[in-house]
N, C-alpha and C positions, 0 to 999 in steps of 0.2 A: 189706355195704351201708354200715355205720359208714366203711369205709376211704374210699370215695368222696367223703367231706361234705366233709372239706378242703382239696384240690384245688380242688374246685367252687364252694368258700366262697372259695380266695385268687383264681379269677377275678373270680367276683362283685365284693368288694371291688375290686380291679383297673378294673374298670369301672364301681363307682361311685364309686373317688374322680376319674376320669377325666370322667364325666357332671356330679358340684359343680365340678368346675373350668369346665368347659364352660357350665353352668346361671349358676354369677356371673359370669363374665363378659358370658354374654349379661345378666342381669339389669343389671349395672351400666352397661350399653352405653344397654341401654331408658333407663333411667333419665336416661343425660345426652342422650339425644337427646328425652326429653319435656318435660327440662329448658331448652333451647337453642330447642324449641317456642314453649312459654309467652314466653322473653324474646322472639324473635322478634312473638310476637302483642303484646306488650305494647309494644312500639316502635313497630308500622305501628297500634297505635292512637292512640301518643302523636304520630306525625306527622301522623296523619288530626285531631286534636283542636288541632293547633299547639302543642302542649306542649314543654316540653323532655324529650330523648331520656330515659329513666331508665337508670340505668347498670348495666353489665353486668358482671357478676363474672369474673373470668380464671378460665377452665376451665383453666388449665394445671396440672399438681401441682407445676413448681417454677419460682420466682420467675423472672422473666425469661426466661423460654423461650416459643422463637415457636411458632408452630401444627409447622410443619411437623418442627421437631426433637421438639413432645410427640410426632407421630405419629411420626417415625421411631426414639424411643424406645419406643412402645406396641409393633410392629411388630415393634422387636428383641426385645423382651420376649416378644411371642408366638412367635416363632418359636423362642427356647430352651426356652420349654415346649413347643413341639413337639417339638425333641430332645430333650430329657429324656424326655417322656412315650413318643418312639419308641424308645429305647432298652431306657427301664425295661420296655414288652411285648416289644421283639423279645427280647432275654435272657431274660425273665420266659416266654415261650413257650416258646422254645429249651428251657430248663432243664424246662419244665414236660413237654414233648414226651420227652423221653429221660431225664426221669425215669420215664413213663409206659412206656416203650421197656425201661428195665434193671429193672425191678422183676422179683421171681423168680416172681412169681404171673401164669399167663397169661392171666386172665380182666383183668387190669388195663392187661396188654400192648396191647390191643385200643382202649383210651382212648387210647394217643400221637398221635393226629391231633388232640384238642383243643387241642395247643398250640398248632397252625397257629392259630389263629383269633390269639391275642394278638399270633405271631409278624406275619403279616401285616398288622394292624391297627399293628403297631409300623414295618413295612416303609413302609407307607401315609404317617403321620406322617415319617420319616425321609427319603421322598422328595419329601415339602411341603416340609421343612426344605431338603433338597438341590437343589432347583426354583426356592424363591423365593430365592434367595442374588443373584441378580443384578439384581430388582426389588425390592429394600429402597433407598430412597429414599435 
């Protein structure tokens, strides 16, 4: 029983550093979109009031960069964590699979199908990465 915990613990792991990468990024996403909210509301009130506009902070992270190169750097960015991240399961499966495959013990033999799971979840990814190659702006 002991044999099984590490295996099963480096998927785990595997899939939650995979789920924090996914979770900040959504959260930081929320974030500038309830940020861009707020300014929004605070300008259609400053023209309903005739005031002057209050000024808006450049969302960009670098100096002089228009909208569309921050996103088409945000975009490239995600997409090489997509490869990365399809890789490191497809191989991480693979290996996990045929370790589970040559082991001498044949109650353990019986486990090689769990690698599918990372393998294909890596496949998944690797074919985003391979798909959107011609819709990166």
């Amino acid at each position: 029983m002991y044999e099984l915990q590490w295996p099963i613990f480096g998927v785990l792991v595997c899939f939650g550093v995979a789920f924090l990468a996914i979770l900040g990024g959504h959260l930081s996403a929320t974030r500038r979109i309830r940020l861009r909210a707020i300014q929004a509301e605070e300008r259609m009130k400053a023209i309903e009031a005739g005031l002057p506009l209050p000024e808006v902070e450049d969302s960009h992270d670098l100096p002089g960069e228009s909208a569309s190169e921050s996103y088409r750097r945000q975009i490239g960015w995600f997409r090489m964590l997509c490869l990365a991240l399809g890789l490191f399961f497809a191989f991480g499966g693979a290996g996990m699979g045929l370790a589970f495959l040559f082991v001498f013990d044949a109650s353990m033999q019986g486990l090689a199908p769990l690698g599918m799971i990372p393998l294909l979840s890596g496949v998944g990814l690797l074919l985003f990465y391979w798909l959107t190659r011609a819709q990166t702006p």
